[in-house]
C-alpha positions in Angstrom: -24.7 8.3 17.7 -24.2 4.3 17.5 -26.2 2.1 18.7 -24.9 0.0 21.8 -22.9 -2.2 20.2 -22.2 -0.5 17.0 -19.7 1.0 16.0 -19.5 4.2 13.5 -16.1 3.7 11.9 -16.4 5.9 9.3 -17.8 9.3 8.3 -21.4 9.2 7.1 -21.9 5.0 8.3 -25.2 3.9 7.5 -27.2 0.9 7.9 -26.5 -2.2 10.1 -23.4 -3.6 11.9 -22.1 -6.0 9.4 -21.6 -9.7 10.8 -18.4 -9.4 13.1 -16.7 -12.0 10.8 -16.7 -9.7 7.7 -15.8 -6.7 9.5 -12.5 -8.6 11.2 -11.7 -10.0 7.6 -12.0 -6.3 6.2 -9.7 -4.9 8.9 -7.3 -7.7 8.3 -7.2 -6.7 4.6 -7.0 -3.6 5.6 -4.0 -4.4 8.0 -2.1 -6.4 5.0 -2.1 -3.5 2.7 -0.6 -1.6 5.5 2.0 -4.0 6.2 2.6 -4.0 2.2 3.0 -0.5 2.7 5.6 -0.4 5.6 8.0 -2.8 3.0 7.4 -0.5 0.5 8.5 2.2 2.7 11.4 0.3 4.5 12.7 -0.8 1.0 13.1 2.7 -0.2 15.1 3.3 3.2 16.9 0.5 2.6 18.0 1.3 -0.8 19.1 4.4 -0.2 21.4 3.1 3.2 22.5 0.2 2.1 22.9 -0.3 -1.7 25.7 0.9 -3.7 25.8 4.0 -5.5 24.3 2.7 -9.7 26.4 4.1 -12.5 23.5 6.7 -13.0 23.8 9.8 -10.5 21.0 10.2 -8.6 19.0 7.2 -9.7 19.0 5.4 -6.2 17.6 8.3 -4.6 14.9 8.5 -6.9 13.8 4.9 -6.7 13.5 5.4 -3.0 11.9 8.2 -3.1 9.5 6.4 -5.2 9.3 3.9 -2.7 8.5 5.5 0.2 6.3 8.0 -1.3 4.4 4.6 -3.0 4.6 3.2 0.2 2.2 6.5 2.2 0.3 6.4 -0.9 -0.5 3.1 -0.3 -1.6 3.4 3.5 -3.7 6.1 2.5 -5.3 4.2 -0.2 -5.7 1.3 2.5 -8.1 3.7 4.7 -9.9 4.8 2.1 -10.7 0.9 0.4 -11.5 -0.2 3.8 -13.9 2.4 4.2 -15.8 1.6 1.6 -15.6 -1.6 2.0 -17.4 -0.8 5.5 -20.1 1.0 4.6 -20.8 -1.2 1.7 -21.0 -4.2 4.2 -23.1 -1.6 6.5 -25.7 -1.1 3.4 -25.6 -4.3 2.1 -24.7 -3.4 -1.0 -21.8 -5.4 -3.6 -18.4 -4.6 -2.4 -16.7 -2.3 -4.3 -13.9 -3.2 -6.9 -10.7 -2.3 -6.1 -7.8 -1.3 -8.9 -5.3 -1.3 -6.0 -3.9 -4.7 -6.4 -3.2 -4.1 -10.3 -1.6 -0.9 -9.3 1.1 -2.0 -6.9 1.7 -5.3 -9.2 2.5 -3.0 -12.1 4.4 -0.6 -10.4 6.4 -3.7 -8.7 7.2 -4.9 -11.3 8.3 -1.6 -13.2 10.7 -1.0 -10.5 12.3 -4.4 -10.7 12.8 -4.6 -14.2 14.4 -1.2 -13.7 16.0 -1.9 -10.9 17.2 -4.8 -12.6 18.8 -2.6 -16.0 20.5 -1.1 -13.5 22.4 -3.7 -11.5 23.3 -5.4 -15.3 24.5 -2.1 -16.5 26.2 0.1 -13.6 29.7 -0.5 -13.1 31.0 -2.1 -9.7 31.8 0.9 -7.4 35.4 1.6 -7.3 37.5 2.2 -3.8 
C-alpha cells in the first residue's frame, strides 16, 4: 500500500515518489505517443473512407489495416515505455532507452514511399 501521497502506478513500484515535475513530463510523453497513436489509427480509417480505390486490388485495405493495427501497437507500447520509465525514476536508476521512435520513423516512412509508388503508378479511377 502507498504511502500518503504516493502513488503506485504500476505493478511491482518500488522506491520513492519521483519529483512531481518528471513524473508530469513522463505522462505527457506518455500522452504524445498516444496522440501519435490515435493519427495512426484515424489515418488508416481515413484511407480506407476516403481515398480512391489504387490500381492494385486490395492494397488500400492493407495499408490501413497496417495503420490501425500500428496505431494499437503503438498505445500499447506507450504504457509499457511509460512504465518503465516510472519505476526507473521510482529507483533512481538511468532511464531506459527506447527503440520506439526509430520504429515508427522507419515504418513512416516505409508507408509513404509506398504509399507514394502507388499514387505515381495507379491509374485515375474511372466513372
Amino acid at each position: 500500500m502507498p504511502a500518503d501521497g504516493d502513488l503506485d502506478d504500476s505493478p511491482g513500484a518500488a522506491g520513492r515518489e519521483p519529483d512531481y515535475r518528471f513524473t508530469l513530463a513522463n505522462e505527457r510523453t506518455f500522452l504524445a505517443w498516444i496522440r501519435t497513436s490515435l493519427a495512426l489509427i484515424a489515418g488508416g480509417v481515413a484511407l480506407v473512407q476516403l481515398v480512391p480505390r489504387f490500381g492494385v486490388h486490395g492494397v488500400r485495405h492493407l495499408l490501413s489495416m497496417v495503420l490501425v493495427v500500428g496505431g494499437a501497437a503503438l498505445a500499447v507500447l506507450a504504457v509499457c515505455r511509460w512504465q518503465h520509465v516510472q519505476q526507473a525514476m521510482r529507483r533512481g536508476a538511468a532511464l531506459p532507452p527506447s527503440r520506439l521512435p526509430t520504429i515508427v520513423v522507419v515504418a513512416t516512412v516505409l508507408i509513404a514511399v509506398l504509399l507514394v509508388v502507388l499514387l505515381i503508378t495507379s491509374p485515375p479511377p474511372t466513372g
